[in-house]
matplotlib code that plots the C-alpha trace (Angstrom):
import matplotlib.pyplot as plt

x = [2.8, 3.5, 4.5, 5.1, 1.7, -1.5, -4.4, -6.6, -10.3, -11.0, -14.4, -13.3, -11.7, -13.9, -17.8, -20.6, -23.1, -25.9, -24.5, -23.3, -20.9, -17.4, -14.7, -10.6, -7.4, -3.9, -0.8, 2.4, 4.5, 8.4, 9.1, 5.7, 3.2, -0.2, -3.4, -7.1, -9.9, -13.5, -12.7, -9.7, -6.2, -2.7, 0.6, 3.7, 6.9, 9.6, 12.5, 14.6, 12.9, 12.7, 11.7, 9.2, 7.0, 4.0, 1.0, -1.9, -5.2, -8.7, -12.2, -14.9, -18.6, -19.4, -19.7, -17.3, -13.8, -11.8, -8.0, -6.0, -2.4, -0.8, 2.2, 3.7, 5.8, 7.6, 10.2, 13.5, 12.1, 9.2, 11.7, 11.9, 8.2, 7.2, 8.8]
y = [2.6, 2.0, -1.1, -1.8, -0.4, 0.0, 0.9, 2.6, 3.3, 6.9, 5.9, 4.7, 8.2, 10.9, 10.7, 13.6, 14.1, 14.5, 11.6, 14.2, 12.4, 13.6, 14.0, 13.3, 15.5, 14.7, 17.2, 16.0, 14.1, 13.5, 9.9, 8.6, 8.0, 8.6, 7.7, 8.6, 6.4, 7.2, 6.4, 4.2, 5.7, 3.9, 4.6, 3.8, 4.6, 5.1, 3.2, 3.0, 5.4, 4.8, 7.4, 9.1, 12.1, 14.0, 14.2, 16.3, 15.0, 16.9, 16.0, 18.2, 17.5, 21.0, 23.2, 22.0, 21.2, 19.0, 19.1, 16.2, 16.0, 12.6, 11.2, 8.1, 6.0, 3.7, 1.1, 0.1, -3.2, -2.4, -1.8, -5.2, -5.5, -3.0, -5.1]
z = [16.9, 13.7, 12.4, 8.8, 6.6, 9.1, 8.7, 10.9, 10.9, 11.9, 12.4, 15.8, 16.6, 15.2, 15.7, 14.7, 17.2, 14.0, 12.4, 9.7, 7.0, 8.0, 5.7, 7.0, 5.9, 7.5, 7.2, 5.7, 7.9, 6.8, 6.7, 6.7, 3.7, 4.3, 2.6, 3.2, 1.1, 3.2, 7.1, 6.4, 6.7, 5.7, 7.3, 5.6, 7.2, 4.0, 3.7, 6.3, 8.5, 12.3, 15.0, 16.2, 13.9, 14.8, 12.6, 12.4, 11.6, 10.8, 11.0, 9.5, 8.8, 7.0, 9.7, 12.5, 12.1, 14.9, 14.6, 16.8, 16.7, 17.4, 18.0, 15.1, 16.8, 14.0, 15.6, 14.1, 13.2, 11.4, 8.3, 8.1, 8.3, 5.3, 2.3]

ax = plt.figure().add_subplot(projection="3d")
ax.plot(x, y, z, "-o")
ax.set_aspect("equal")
plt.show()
C-alpha cells in the first residue's frame, strides 16, 4: 500500500545467492512516480490519483534476471498525505 511518497528498500526483496551487486529497473506505471537511487525505491502516487495499478519490477546481477510483478494499492486518503 501506498501511502503518500514511500520508500522501499529492495534489499529486503531481491537477494543474490554470490552476493553479486544487483542492479533494479521498474516499468512505467500510470499514476504513480517511481524512482530508483541504489536499493532504495520511491513511490509517488500523482495528484489525485487513487486505485489500484500493477507494477513490474526487475532484478539483475549480470547474468540472471528476476522479474516480479506487484500489485500498488494507493488509498483515497493518501492524497491528502503526499502534499
Amino acid at each position: 500500500m501506498i501511502n503518500g511518497a514511500t520508500t522501499i528498500d529492495l534489499s529486503g526483496y531481491f537477494a543474490d545467492d554470490d552476493k553479486d551487486n544487483l542492479s533494479y529497473n521498474y516499468g512505467v506505471v500510470e499514476g504513480i512516480s517511481i524512482t530508483i537511487d541504489a536499493d532504495l525505491m520511491t513511490l509517488v502516487p500523482d495528484d489525485g490519483f487513487f486505485g489500484n495499478a500493477t507494477a513490474v519490477f526487475t532484478a539483475f546481477d549480470g547474468l540472471n534476471l528476476t522479474i516480479q510483478n506487484v500489485l500498488l494499492i494507493v488509498p483515497e486518503k493518501a492524497i491528502e498525505n503526499a502534499t
